[in-house]
N, C-alpha and C positions, 0 to 999 in steps of 0.2 A: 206084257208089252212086247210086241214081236219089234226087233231091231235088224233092220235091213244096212249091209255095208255095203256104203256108197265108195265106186272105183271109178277111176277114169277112164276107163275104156269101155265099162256098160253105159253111163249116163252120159259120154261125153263132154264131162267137165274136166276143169283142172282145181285141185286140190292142195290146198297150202293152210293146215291147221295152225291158224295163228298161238294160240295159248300149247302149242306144244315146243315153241319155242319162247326168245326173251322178247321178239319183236312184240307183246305187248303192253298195255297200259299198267302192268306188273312191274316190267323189266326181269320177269324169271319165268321158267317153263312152270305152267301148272299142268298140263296131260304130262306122261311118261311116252306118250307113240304119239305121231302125227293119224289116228284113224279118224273114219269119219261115216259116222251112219244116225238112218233116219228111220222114223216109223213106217212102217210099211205103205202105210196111206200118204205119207209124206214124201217117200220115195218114187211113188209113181205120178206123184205132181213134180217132181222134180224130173223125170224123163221128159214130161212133158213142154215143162221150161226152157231144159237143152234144147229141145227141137226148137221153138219157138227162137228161142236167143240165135242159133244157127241160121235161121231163116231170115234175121236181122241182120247179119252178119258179125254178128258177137259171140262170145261166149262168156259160158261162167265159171265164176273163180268162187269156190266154196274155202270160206274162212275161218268157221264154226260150224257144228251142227248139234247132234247128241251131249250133253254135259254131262258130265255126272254129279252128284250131291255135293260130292267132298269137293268139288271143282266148284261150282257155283259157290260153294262158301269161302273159297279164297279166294274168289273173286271179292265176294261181298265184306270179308274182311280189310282185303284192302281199302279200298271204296267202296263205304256204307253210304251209296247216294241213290234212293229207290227212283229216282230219272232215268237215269242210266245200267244201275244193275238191280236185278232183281234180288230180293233178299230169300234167301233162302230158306228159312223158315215158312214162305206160303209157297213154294214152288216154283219152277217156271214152267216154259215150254218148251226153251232147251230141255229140261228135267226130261220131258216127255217124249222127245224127237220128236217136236211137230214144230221144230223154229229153226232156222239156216242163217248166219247170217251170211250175204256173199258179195258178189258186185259181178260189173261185166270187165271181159276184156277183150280186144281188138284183134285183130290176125296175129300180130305181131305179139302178143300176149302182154301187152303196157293193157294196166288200170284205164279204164274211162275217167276223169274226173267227175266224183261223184258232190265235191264240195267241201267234204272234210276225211277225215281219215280213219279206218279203224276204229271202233271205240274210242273216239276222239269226243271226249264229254263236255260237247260246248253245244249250245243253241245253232248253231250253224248242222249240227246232224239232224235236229230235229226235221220232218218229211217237207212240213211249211216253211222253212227258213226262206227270208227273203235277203241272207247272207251270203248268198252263193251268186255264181256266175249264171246266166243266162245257157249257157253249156253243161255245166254241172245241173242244171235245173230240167233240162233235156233231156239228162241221160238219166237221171231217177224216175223221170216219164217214162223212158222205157222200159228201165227196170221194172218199176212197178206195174206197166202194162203186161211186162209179159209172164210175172208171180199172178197176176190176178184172172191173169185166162187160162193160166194151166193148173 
């Protein structure tokens, strides 16, 4: 598996690996480094993204990408909920770097509201939730329009 490291100044994102610090649904760092890379094939849909998100007038904020095993498993040990985490035993797609998770941000680099938070393991992440705001439901439109065209 060839792994391509994603920087902010080739793809034009900004980068904040969540799980390399406590900010997540853990409360403790599970990476040792904030890095962040993708499959190759994954990596050149994601330049394409940036552009697209730029042209929106947003950008993306990459939170996750590549996993690794040992990482996925303490995930899954903390929370053994296969909704939310994958269990590590059948793999993911993080496993594989061909899964991101990210969101947009604004000029001003503030989060879009996307509706709920981070690995925030409530029905309100789910893509269909009809728990969000009318704005939050607009900006997952975008998001998602613009992963599906690049």
């Amino acid at each position: 598996m060839a792994l391509v490291e994603i920087t902010p100044q080739e793809y034009d994102v900004e980068i904040d690996i969540v799980y390399a610090t406590d900010r997540n649904f853990t409360g403790a760092p599970i990476y040792t480094r904030p890095a962040c890379y993708l499959h190759a094939d994954a990596a050149k849909c994601l330049k394409k993204a940036s552009a697209m998100a730029r042209r929106q007038g947003v950008k993306l904020r990459i939170l996750d990408a590549f996993r690794p095993q040992e990482a996925q498993r303490a995930l899954w040990n903390h929370s053994p909920n296969p909704d939310f985490v994958a269990n590590p035993d059948f793999g993911s797609p993080h496993g594989r770097g061909v899964a991101i998770d990210l969101t947009l941000i604004d000029q001003n680099g503030k989060e879009l509201d996307m509706g709920a938070g981070f690995d925030e393991m409530h029905i309100r992440s789910y893509h269909g939730s009809d728990l969000i705001s009318k704005q939050a439901e607009a900006n997952r439109f975008l998001l998602l329009g613009i992963m599906v065209s690049s």
